[in-house]
Steps between C-alpha positions, in 0.01 A plus 500: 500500500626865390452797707520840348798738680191721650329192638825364650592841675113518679508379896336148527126562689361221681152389373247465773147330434485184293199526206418175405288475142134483582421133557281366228201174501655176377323163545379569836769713611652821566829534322786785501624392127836603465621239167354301274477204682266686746220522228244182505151573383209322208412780305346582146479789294454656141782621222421632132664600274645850330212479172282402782387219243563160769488482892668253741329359794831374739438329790828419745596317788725576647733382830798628658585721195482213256174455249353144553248525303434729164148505296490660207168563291491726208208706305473710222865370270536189320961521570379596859419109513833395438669785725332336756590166421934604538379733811351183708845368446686798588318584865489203717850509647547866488526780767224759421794745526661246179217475342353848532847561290485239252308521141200325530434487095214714498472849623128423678646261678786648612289786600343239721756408676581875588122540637575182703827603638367789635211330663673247628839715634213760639315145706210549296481164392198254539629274737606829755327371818465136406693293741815371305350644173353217199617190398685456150238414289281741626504710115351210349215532747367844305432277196278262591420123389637451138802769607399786247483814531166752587444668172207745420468583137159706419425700187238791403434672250238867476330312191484124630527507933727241672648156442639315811743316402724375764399500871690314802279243412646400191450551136134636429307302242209677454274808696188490665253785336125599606225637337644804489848410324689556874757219629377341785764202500751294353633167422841391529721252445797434757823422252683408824260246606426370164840443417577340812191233371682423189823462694372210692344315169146671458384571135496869460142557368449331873769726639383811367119430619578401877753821486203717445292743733271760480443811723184803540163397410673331150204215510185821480730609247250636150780451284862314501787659282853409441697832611769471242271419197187685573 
C-alpha cells in the first residue's frame, strides 16, 4: 500500500466507535455480511434486455456465497432460449460476486442476475426469515407437475376482441362464448401432462384427451371457437 507524502506527514488519530454494516434477514437470521461467503438466500427476479424485445425470469439459490441452484426461463426471444441453456451451466458453482461478473450470453439475463445480486446482497431474498432458508430443488417447485414454465399469451384486437391463448393452465384449445359473443371460459390442454402420458406408453389421441380441462362456465357456453383460427 502507497501513501501520498501529505498523508504520511498527518499525526495518526485513534478511531473510537466501531460501525458495523446494518445486519440484514438471511434464512432465519440476522447477519452482519462482511464477504461473499456471508450471503445465503432463494431469491428470483426479472432481467430484459436493451431493445426491450425478451425478458428473463432468474430464480437463485443460493448458500454461503455459492449458487446451488440456478433457473432460468425466458420470454419474448427465440436465441434467448439457448442463452439460457449455456447460463444454467455457467451459475451453479459460482459466487454471485463471480457470476454477477461473468457474461451470461444474453443481456436480459445478465440483467437478471444484477436485479438478483442486489436483492440478495441487500437480504431481500425469499427465504429472509425462513429458518435455514429452502432446500435445493426448491426452483423447480415454481413450475409445477410436467416442470414447465407459467406462460400467459392473450391477444386483442379493436376490430375482433381477445384470444386467450396460453394460460397457467396450459395451451388453450378453444373459448367459451355466450349469447352475446363475450368469453365466459376456456378449454385447455396441459402439454406437460399430456406428454408425460405418451412418455409412459399411452397413444397420444388418448394423451391429449385425458390432458385436457376446461375452466368458467365453458359447458353454458352459446358458441365454441378455436382462438387461433377463428
Amino acid at each position: 500500500m502507497q501513501y501520498s507524502n501529505d498523508v504520511e506527514k498527518m499525526v495518526c488519530v485513534a478511531k473510537g466507535p466501531k460501525h458495523e454494516p446494518a445486519p440484514i434477514p438471511e434464512e432465519g437470521k440476522w447477519v452482519f455480511a462482511k464477504e461473499i461467503k456471508d450471503i445465503s438466500g432463494f431469491t428470483h427476479g426479472i432481467g430484459w434486455c436493451a431493445p426491450q424485445q425478451g425478458a428473463c425470469k432468474l430464480t437463485l439459490n443460493v448458500k454461503e456465497g455459492i449458487i446451488e441452484e440456478a433457473l432460468v426461463e425466458t420470454l419474448g426471444c427465440s436465441g434467448m432460449t439457448h442463452s439460457a441453456a449455456m447460463a444454467s451451466e455457467i451459475l451453479p458453482g459460482k459466487t454471485i460476486l463471480e457470476a454477477l461478473n461473468t457474461d451470461l450470453v444474453c443481456d436480459a439475463i445478465n440483467t437478471a442476475m444484477r436485479e438478483l445480486f442486489l436483492q440478495i446482497v441487500y437480504g431481500r431474498s425469499q427465504s429472509a426469515f425462513s429458518d435455514n432458508g429452502l432446500v435445493i430443488g426448491a426452483g423447480l417447485e415454481d413450475l409445477g407437475k410436467g416442470l414447465r414454465s407459467q406462460v400467459g399469451t392473450m391477444y386483442g384486437t379493436k376490430a375482433k376482441g381477445a384470444r386467450y391463448l396460453e394460460m397457467a393452465e396450459g395451451y388453450v384449445t378453444r373459448l367459451a362464448l355466450d349469447e352475446d359473443m363475450q368469453i365466459i371460459g376456456y378449454e385447455f390442454v396441459s402439454l406437460g401432462k399430456m406428454t408425460d402420458f405418451i412418455k409412459k406408453g399411452m397413444e397420444p389421441n388418448e394423451a391429449y384427451k385425458k390432458a385436457m380441462g376446461h375452466y368458467g362456465r365453458f359447458d353454458n357456453a352459446a358458441k365454441y371457437i378455436d382462438p387461433r383460427k377463428e
